[in-house]
C-alpha beads as a LAMMPS data file, in Angstrom:
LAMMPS data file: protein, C-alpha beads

76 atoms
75 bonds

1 atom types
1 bond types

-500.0 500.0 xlo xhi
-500.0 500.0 ylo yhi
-500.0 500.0 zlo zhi

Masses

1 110.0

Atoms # bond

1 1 1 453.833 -66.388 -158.941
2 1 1 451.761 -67.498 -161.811
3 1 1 450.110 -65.415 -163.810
4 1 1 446.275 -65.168 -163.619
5 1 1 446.386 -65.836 -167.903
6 1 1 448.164 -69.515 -167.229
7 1 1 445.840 -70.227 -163.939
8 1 1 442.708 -69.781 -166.144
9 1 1 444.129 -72.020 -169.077
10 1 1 444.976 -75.053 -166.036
11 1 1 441.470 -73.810 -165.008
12 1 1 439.948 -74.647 -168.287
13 1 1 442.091 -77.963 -168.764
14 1 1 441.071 -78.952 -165.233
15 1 1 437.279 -78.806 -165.437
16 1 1 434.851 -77.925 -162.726
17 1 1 435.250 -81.271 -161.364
18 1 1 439.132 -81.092 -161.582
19 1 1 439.285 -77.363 -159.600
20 1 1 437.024 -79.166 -156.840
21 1 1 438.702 -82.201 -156.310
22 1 1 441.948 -79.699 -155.818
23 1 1 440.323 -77.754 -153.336
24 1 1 438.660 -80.784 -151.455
25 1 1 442.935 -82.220 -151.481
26 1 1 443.997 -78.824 -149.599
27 1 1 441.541 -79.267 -147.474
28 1 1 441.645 -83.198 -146.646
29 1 1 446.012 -82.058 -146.242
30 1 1 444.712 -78.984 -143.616
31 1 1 446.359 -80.465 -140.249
32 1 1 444.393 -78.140 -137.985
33 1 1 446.892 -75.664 -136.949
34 1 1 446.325 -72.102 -136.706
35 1 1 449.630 -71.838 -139.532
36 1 1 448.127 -74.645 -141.528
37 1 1 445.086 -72.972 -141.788
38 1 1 446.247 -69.776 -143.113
39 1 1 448.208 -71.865 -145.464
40 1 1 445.062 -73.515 -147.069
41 1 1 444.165 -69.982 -147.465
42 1 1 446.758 -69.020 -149.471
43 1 1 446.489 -72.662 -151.872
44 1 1 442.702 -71.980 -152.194
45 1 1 442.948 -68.542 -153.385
46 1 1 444.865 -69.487 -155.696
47 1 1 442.070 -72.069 -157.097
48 1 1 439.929 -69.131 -156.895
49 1 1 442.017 -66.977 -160.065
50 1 1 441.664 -70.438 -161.432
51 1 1 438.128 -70.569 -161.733
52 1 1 437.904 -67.214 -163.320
53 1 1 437.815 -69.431 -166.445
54 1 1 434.297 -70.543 -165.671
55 1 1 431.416 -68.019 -165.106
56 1 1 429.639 -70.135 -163.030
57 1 1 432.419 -70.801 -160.827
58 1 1 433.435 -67.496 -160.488
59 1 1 429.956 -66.736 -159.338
60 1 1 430.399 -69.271 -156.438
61 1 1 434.101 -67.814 -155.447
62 1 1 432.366 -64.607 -155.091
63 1 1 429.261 -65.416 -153.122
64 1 1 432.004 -67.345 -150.795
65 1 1 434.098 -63.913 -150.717
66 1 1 430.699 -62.195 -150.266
67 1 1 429.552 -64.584 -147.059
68 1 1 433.290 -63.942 -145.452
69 1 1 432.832 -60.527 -145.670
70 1 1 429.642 -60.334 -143.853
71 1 1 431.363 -62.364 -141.422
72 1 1 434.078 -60.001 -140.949
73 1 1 431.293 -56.781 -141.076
74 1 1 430.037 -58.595 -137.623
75 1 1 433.643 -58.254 -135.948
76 1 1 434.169 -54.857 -136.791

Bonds

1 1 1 2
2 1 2 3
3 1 3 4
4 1 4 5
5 1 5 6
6 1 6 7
7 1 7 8
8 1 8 9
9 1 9 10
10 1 10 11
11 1 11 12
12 1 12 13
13 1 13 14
14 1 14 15
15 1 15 16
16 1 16 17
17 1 17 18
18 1 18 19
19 1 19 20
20 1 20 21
21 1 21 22
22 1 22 23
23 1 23 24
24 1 24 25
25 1 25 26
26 1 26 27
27 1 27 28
28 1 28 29
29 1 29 30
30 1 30 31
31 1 31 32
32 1 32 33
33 1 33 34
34 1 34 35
35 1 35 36
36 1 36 37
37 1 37 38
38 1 38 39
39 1 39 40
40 1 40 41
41 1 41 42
42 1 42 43
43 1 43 44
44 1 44 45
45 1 45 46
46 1 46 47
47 1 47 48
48 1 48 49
49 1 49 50
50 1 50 51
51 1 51 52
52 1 52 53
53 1 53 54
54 1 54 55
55 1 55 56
56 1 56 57
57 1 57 58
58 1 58 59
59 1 59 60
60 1 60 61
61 1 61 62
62 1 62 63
63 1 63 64
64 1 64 65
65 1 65 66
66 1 66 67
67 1 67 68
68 1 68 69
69 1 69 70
70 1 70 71
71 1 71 72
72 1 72 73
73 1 73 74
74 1 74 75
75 1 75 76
């Protein structure tokens, strides 16, 4: 596993625009299976540590872990 330290300094080098365009890749490689999907979890929480470089995209991560949760809150 890398370390949150080294996925905030490929955070930094990548940009906003570079974090995005590797989250919109995961997605565009999801093949629609119920294992694929829970594998495009797993990439894109990783580019969510990454953006803990950026405050402002930290603050998106979190209203997306924020809107999943209320999801979840309906199921219980």
């Amino acid at each position: 596993m890398i370390k949150i330290k080294e996925l905030r300094e490929v955070g930094d080098k990548l940009g906003r625009e570079g974090m995005s365009q590797m989250a919109q890749k995961f997605i565009s490689e999801y093949n629609g299976s119920y294992r694929g999907a829970m594998k495009l979890c797993g990439e894109l929480s990783v580019i969510a540590k990454m953006a803990t470089c950026d405050d402002y995209w930290e603050e998106q991560v979190n209203k997306g872990v924020f809107n999943a949760e209320c999801k979840i809150e309906l199921i219980k």
